[in-house]
SEDRENLUM-689910 format. One record per residue (C-alpha): residue number from 1; residue in one letter; x, y, z. Coordinates in steps of 0.001 Angstrom, whole numbers. Layout:
BEGIN
<bavo=NUM	nukol=A	px=X	py=Y	pz=Z>
...
end
This chain:
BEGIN
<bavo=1	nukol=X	px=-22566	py=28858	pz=25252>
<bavo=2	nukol=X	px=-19237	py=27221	pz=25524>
<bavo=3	nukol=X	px=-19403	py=26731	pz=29378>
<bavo=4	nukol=X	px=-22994	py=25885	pz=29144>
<bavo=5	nukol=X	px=-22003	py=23140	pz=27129>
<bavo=6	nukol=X	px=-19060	py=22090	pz=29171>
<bavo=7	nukol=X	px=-21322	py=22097	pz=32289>
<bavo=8	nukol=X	px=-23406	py=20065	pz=30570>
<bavo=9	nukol=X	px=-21209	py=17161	pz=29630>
<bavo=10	nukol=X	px=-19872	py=17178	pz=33115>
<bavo=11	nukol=X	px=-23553	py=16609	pz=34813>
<bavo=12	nukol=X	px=-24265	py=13828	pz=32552>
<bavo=13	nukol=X	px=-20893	py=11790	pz=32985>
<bavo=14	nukol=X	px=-21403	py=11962	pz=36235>
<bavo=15	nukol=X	px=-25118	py=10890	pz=36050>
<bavo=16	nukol=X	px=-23245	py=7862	pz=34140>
<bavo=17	nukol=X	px=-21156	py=7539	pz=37161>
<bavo=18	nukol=X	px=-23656	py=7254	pz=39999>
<bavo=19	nukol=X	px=-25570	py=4711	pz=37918>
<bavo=20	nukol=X	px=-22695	py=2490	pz=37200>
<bavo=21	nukol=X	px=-22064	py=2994	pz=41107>
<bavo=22	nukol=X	px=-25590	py=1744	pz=41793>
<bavo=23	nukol=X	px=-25524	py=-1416	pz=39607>
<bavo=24	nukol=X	px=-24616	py=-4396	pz=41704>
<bavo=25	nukol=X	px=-21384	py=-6497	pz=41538>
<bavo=26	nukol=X	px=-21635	py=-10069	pz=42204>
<bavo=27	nukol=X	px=-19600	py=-13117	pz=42071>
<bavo=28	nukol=X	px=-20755	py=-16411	pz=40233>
<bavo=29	nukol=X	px=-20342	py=-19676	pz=39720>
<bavo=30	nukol=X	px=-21799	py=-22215	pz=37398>
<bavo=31	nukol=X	px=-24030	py=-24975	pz=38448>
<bavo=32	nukol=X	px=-22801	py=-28416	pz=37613>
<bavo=33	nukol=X	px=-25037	py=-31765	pz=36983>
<bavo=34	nukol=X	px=-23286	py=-34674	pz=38918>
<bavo=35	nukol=X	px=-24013	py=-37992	pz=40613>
<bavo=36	nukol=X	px=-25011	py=-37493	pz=43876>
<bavo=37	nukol=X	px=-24879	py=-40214	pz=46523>
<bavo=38	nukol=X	px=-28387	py=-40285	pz=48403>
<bavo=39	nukol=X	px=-27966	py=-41257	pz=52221>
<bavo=40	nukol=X	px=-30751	py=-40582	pz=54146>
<bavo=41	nukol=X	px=-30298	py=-39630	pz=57907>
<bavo=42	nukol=X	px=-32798	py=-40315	pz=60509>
<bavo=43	nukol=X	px=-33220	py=-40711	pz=64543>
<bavo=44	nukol=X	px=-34433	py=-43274	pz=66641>
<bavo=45	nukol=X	px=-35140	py=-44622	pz=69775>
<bavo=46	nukol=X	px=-34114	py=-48422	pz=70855>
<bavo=47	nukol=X	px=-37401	py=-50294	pz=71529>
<bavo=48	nukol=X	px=-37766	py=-54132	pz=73244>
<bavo=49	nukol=X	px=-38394	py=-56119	pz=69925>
<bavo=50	nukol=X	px=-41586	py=-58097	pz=72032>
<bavo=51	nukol=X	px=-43531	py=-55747	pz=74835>
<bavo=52	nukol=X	px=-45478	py=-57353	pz=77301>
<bavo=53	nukol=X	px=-47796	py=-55451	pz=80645>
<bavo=54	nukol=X	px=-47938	py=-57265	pz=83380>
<bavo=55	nukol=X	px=-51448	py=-56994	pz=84712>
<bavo=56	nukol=X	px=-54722	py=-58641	pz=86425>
<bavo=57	nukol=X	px=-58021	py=-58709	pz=84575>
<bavo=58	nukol=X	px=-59496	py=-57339	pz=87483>
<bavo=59	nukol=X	px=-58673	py=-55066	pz=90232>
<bavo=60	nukol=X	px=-56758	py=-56970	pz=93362>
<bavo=61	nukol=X	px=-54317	py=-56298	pz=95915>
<bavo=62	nukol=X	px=-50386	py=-56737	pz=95350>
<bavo=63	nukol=X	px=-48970	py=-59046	pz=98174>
<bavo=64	nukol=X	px=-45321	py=-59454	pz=96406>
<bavo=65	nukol=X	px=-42774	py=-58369	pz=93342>
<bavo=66	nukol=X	px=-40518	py=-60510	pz=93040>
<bavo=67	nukol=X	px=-38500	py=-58455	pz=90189>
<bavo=68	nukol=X	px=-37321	py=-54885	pz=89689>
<bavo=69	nukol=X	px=-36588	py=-52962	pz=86598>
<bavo=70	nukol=X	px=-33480	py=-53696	pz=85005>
<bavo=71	nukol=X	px=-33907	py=-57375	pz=86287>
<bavo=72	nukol=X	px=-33773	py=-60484	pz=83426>
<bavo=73	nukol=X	px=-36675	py=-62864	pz=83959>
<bavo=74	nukol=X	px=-37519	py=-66229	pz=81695>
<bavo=75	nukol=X	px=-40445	py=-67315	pz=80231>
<bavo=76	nukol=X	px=-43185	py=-68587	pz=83013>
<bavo=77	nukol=X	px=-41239	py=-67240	pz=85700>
<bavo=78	nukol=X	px=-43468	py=-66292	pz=88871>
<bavo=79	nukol=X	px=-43272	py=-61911	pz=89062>
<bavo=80	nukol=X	px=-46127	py=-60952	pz=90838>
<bavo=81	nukol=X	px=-48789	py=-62298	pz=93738>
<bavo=82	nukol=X	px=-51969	py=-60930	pz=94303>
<bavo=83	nukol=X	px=-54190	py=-61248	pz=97418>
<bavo=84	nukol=X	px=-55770	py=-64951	pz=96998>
<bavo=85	nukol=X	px=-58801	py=-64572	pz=99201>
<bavo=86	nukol=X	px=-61242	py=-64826	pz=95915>
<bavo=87	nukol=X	px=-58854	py=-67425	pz=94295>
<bavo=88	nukol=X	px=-59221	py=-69825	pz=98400>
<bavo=89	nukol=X	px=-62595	py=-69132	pz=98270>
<bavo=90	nukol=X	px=-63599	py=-70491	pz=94361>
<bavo=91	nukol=X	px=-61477	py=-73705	pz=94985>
<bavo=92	nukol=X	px=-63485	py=-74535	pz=98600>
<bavo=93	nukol=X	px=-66727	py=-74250	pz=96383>
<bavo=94	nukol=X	px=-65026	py=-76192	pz=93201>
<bavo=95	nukol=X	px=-63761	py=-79092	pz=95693>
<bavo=96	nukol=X	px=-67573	py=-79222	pz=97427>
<bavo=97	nukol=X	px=-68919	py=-79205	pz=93317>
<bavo=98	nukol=X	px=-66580	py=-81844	pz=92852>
<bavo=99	nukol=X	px=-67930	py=-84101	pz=95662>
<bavo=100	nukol=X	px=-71426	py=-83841	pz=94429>
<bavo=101	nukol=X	px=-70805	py=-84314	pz=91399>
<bavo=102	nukol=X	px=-68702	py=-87968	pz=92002>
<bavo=103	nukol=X	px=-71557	py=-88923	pz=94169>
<bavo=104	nukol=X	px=-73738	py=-88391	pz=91727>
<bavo=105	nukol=X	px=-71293	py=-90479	pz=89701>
<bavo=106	nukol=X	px=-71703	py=-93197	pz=92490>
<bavo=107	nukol=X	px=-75715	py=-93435	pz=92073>
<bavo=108	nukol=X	px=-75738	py=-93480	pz=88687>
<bavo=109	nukol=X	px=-73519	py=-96321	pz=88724>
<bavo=110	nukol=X	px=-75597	py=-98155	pz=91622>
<bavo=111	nukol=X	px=-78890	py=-96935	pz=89934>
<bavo=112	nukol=X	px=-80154	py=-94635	pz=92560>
<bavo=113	nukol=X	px=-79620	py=-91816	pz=90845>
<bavo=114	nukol=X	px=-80003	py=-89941	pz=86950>
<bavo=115	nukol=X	px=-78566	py=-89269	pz=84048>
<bavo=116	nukol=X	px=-79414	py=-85828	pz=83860>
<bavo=117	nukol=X	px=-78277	py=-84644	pz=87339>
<bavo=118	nukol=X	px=-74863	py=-85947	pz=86632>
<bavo=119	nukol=X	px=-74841	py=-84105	pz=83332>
<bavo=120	nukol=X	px=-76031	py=-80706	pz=85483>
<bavo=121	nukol=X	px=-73297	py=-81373	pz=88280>
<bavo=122	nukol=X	px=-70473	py=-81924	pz=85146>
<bavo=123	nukol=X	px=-71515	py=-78155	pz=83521>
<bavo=124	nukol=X	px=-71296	py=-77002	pz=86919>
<bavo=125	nukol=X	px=-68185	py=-78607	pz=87485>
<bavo=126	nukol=X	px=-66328	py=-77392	pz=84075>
<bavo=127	nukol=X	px=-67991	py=-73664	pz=84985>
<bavo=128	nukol=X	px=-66483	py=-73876	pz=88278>
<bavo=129	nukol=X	px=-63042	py=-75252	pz=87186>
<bavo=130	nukol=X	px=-62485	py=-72483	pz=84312>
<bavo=131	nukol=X	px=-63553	py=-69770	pz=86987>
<bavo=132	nukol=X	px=-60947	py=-71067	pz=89212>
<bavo=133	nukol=X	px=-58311	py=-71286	pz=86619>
<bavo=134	nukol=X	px=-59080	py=-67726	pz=85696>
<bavo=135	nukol=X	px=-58761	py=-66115	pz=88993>
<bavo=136	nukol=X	px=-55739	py=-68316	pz=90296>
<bavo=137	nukol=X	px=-53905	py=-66767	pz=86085>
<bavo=138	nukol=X	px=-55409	py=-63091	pz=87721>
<bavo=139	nukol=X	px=-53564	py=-63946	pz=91477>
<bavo=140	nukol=X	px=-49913	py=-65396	pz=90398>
<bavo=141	nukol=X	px=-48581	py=-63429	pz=87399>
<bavo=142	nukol=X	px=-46127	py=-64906	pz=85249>
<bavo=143	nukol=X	px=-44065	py=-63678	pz=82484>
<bavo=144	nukol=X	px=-45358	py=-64436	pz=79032>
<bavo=145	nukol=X	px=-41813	py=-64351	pz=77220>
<bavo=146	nukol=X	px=-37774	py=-63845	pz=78323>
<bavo=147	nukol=X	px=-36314	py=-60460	pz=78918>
<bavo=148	nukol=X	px=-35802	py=-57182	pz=80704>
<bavo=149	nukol=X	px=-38349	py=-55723	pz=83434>
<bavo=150	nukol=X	px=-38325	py=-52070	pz=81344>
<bavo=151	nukol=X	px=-40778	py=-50617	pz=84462>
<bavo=152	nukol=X	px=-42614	py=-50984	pz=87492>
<bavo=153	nukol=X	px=-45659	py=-49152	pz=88653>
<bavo=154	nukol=X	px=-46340	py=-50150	pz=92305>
<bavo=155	nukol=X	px=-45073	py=-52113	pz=95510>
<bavo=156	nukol=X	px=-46713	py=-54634	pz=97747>
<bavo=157	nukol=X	px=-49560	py=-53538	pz=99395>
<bavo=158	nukol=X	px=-50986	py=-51342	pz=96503>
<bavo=159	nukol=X	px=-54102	py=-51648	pz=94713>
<bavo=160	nukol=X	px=-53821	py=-52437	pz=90798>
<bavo=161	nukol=X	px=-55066	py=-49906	pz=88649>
<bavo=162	nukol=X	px=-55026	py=-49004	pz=85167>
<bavo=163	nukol=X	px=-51370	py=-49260	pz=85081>
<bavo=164	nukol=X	px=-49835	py=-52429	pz=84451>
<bavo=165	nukol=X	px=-48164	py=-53960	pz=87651>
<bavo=166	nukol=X	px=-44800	py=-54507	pz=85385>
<bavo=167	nukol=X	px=-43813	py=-54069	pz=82191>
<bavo=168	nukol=X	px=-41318	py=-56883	pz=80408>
<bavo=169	nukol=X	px=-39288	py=-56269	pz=76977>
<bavo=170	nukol=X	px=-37727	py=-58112	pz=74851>
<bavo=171	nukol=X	px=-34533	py=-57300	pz=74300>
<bavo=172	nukol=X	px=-32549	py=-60151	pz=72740>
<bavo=173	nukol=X	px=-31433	py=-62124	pz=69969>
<bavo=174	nukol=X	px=-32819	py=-57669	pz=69024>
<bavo=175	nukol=X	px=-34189	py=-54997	pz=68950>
<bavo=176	nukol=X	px=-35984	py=-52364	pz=66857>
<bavo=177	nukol=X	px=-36277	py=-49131	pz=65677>
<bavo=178	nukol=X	px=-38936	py=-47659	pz=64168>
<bavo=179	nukol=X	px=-38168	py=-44548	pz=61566>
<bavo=180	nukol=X	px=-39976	py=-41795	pz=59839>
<bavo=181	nukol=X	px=-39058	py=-41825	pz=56111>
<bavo=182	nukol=X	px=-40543	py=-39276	pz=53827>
<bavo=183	nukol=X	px=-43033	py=-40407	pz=51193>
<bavo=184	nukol=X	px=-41032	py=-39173	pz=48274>
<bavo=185	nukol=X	px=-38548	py=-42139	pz=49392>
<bavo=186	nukol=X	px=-41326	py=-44854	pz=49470>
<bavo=187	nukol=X	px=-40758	py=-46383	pz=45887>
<bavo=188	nukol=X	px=-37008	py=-47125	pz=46814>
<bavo=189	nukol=X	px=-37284	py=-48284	pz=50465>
<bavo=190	nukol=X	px=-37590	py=-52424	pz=50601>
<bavo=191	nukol=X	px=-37734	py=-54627	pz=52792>
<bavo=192	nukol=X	px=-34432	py=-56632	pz=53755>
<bavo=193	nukol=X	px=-32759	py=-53361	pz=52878>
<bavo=194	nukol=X	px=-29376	py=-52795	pz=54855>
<bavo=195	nukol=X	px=-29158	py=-49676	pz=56670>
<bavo=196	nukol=X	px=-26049	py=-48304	pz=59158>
<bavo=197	nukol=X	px=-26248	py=-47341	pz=63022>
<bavo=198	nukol=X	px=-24767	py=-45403	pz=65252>
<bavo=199	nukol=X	px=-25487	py=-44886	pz=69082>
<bavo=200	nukol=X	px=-24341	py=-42125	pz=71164>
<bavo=201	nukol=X	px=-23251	py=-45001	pz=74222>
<bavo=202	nukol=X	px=-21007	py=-46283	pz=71951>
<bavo=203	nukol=X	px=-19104	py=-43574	pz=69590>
<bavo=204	nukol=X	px=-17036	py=-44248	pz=66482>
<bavo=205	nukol=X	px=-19101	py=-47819	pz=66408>
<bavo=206	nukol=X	px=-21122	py=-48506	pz=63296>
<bavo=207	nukol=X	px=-23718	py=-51241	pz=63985>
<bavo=208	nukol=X	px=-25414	py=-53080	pz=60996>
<bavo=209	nukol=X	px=-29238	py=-53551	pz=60939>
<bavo=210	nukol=X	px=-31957	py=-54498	pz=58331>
<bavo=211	nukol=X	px=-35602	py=-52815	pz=57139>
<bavo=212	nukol=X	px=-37855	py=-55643	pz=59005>
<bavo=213	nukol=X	px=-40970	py=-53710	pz=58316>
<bavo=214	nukol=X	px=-42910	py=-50819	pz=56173>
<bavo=215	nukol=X	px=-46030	py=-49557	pz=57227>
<bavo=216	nukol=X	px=-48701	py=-49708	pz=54398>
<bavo=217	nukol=X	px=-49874	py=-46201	pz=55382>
<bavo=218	nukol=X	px=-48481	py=-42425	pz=55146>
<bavo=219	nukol=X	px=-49560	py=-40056	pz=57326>
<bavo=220	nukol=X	px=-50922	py=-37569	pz=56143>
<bavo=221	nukol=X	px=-50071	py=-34569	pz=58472>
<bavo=222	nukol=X	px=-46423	py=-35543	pz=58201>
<bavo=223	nukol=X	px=-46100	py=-37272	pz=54566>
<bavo=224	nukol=X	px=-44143	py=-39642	pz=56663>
<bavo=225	nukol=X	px=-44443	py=-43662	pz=56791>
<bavo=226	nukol=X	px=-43126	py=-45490	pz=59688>
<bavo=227	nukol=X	px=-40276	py=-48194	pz=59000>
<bavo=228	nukol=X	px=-38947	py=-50314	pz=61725>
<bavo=229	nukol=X	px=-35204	py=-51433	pz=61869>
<bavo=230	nukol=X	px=-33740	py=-54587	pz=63675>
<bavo=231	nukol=X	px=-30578	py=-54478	pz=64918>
<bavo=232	nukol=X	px=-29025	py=-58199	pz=66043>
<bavo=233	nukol=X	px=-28265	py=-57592	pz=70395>
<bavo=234	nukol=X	px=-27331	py=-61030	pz=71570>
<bavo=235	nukol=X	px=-25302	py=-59704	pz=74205>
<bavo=236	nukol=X	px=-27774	py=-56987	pz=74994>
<bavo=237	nukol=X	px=-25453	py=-53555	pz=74716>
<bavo=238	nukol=X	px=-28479	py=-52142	pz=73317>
<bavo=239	nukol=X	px=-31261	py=-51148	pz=76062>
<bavo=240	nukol=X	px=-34332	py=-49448	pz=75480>
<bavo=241	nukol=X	px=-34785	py=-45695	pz=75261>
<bavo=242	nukol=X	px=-31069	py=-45213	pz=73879>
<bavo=243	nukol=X	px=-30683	py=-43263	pz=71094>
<bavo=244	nukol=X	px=-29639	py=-43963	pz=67698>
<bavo=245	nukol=X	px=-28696	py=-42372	pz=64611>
<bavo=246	nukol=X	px=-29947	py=-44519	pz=61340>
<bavo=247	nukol=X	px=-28140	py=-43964	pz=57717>
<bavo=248	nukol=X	px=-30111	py=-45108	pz=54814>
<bavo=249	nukol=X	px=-27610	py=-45813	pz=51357>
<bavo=250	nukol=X	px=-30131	py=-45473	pz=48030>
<bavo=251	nukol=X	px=-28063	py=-45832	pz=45708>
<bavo=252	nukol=X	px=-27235	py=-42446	pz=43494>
<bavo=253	nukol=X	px=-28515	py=-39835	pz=41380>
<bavo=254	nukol=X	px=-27914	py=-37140	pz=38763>
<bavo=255	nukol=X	px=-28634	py=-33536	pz=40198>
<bavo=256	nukol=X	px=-27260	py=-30294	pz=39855>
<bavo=257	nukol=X	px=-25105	py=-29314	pz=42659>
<bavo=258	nukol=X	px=-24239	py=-25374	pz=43899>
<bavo=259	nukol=X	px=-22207	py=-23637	pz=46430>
<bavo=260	nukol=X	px=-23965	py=-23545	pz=49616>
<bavo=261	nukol=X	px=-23378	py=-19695	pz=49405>
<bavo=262	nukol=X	px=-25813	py=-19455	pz=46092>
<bavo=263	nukol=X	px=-28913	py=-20388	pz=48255>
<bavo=264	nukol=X	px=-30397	py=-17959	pz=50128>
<bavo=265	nukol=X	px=-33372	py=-17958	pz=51870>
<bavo=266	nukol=X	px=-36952	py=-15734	pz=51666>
<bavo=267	nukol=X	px=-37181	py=-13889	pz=55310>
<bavo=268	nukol=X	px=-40432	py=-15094	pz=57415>
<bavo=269	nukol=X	px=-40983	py=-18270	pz=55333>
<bavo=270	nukol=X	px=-38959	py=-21392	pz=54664>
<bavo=271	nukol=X	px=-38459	py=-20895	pz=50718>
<bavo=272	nukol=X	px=-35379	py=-21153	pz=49277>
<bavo=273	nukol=X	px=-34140	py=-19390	pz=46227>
<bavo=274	nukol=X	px=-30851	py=-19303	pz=44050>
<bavo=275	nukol=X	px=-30035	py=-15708	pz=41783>
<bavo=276	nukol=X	px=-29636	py=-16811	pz=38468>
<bavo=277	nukol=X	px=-27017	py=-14112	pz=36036>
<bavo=278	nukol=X	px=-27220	py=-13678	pz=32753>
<bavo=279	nukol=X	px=-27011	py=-10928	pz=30081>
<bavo=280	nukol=X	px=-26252	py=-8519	pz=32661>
<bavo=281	nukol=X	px=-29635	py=-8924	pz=34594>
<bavo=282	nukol=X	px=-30448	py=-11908	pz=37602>
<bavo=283	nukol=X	px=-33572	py=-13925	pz=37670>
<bavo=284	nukol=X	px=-34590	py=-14793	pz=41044>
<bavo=285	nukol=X	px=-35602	py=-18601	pz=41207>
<bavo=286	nukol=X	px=-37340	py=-20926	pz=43951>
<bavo=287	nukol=X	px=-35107	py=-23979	pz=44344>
<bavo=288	nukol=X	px=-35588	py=-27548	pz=46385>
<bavo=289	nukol=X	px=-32863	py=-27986	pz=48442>
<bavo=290	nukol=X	px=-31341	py=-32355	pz=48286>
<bavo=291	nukol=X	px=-28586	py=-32847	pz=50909>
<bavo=292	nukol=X	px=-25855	py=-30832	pz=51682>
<bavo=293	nukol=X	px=-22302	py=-31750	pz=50377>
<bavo=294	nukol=X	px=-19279	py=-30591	pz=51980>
<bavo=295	nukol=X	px=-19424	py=-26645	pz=50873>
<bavo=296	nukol=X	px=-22651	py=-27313	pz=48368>
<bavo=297	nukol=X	px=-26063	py=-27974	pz=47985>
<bavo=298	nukol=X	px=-27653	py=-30891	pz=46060>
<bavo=299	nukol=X	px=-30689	py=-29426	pz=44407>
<bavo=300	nukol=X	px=-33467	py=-31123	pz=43148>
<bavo=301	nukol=X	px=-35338	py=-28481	pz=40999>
<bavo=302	nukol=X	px=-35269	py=-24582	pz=40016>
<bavo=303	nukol=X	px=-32101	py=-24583	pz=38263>
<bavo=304	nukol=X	px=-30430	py=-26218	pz=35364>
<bavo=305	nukol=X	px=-26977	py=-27748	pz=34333>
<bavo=306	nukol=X	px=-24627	py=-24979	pz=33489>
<bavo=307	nukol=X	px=-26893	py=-21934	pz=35073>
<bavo=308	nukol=X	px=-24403	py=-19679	pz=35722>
<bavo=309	nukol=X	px=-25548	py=-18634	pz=39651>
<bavo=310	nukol=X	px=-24569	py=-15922	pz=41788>
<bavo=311	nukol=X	px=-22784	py=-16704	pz=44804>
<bavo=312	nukol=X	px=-21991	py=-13023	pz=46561>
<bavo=313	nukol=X	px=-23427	py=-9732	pz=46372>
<bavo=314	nukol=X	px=-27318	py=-10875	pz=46596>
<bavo=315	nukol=X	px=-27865	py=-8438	pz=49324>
<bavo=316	nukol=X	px=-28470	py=-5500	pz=46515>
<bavo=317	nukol=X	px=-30619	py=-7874	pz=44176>
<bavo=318	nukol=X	px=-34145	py=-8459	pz=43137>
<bavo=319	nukol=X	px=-35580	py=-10134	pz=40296>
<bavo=320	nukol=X	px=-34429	py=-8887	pz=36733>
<bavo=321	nukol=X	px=-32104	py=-6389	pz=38370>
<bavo=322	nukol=X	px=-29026	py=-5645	pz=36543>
<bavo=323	nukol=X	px=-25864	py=-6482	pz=37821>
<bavo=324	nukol=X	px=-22222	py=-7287	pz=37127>
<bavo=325	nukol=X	px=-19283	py=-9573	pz=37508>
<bavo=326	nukol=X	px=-16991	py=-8529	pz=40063>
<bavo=327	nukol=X	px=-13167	py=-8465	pz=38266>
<bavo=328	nukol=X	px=-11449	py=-11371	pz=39371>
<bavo=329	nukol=X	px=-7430	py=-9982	pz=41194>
end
């Protein structure tokens, strides 16, 4: 009976053992409520404040260009000439309309002639002249505003298309960009609202631009509205297509803040969670991650001021397991 008993007590300390073995040791660290600067980041491309296409009304052949791309050109200067065959033909029958209709002039005058065929010459006249005007606009194409040729879709000799023949930007006193900013941001975004630049031409050089423009809309596969940014280019460093990197300051806000090594995320989906310790058990809890800071994580719900978190060990856990705090050396 007496080794019995001694057998015993051996098999259940080290039953003990193996389950003291088996509960998990973790490290932890308590979650703190603090101000939290929000800066939101976003990407852009440069776009010509003012886009125009360069283009006939109708279909015509392309005698000359007189401009490239990358060329400047001022408002009304002459860019492109069409073939005028149309345009020589319309002012040979406006000139002959405009004969008959000053001889009719002449009878009237001399009473050999009517009222009402001068009146029937004049519509023909005014019909003819706006045709003309229309077709010589549609043969000599001039640019509607100052700027940069940003492209150019054929050479002399081609047919127009659907394409336009050029297309002009606008590129100075500025520029724009246009931003995606999440709806949860709408309340707080204004307009005249000073935001920071960056472009990758021109490192370690912070640019300063201004919210122009908010669309009234979100969109609703995105929960994004657009926002366009101008950014002052009298000297024209910035060119169209360059990219951009666009810092938005609102202000500050009380969150709690973690180590970044509390969050961890749920494999095959983008959840986030944070193991929560106390009483000797862990709570698993779905967070929403803010911005990161430094080594942490701004986090706008799942856990509270003073949550004591776990920041190591999570690879044994699961919700409600028991677990215990690694001795600190």
């Amino acid at each position: 009976m007496a080794v019995m008993t001694a057998c015993g007590g051996k098999d259940e300390q080290a039953a003990v053992a193996d389950d003291a073995d088996e509960t998990a040791m973790v490290d932890v660290d308590v979650a703190h409520q603090r101000s939290v600067p929000q800066t939101r980041a976003y990407t852009a491309n440069v776009e010509a404040d003012n886009v125009n296409n360069i283009a006939p009304a109708m279909s015509n052949r392309i005698r000359s260009i007189t401009v490239d791309v990358g060329d400047h050109v001022s408002k009304g200067q002459v860019l492109v000439r069409l073939d005028a065959a149309n345009a020589d033909q319309q002012r040979i029958s406006l000139e002959d309309i405009e004969r008959e209709y000053n001889r009719a002039l002449e009878l009237l005058r001399i009473g050999a002639g009517t009222q009402r065929s001068v009146d029937q010459l004049k519509a023909q006249l005014d019909a003819a002249r706006a045709q003309y005007r229309n077709t010589m606009d549609n043969t000599v194409l001039v640019s509607p505003i100052s700027g940069v040729v940003t492209a150019r879709n054929y050479d002399p000799g081609d047919m127009t298309g659907q394409l336009p023949v050029l297309t002009v930007g606008q590129t100075s006193p500025s520029v724009k960009l246009v931003i995606n900013v999440n709806e949860a941001d709408l309340s707080v975004i204004k307009r005249g609202m000073p935001v920071g630049i960056g472009f990758d031409a021109y490192p370690g050089e912070q640019f300063d631009g201004k919210i122009t423009r908010i669309s009234p809309a979100v969109d609703v596969a995105s929960r994004t509205f657009p926002v366009e940014v101008t950014v002052a280019n009298r000297d024209e460093r910035l060119r169209p297509g360059m990219f951009a990197r666009v810092e938005i300051n609102l202000g500050a806000r009380d969150n709690v803040v973690v180590p970044d090594r509390a969050v961890v995320k749920q494999a095959g989906s983008a959840n986030k969670y944070v193991y929560t310790y106390s009483g000797g058990r862990v709570a698993y809890k779905r967070v929403e991650l803010g911005q990161r800071i430094d080594d942490s994580y701004e986090l706008l719900s799942g856990i509270n001021d003073g949550d004591t978190v776990v920041v190591s060990g999570q690879v044994r856990l699961s919700d409600g397991a028991e677990a215990r705090i690694k001795q600190s050396k």
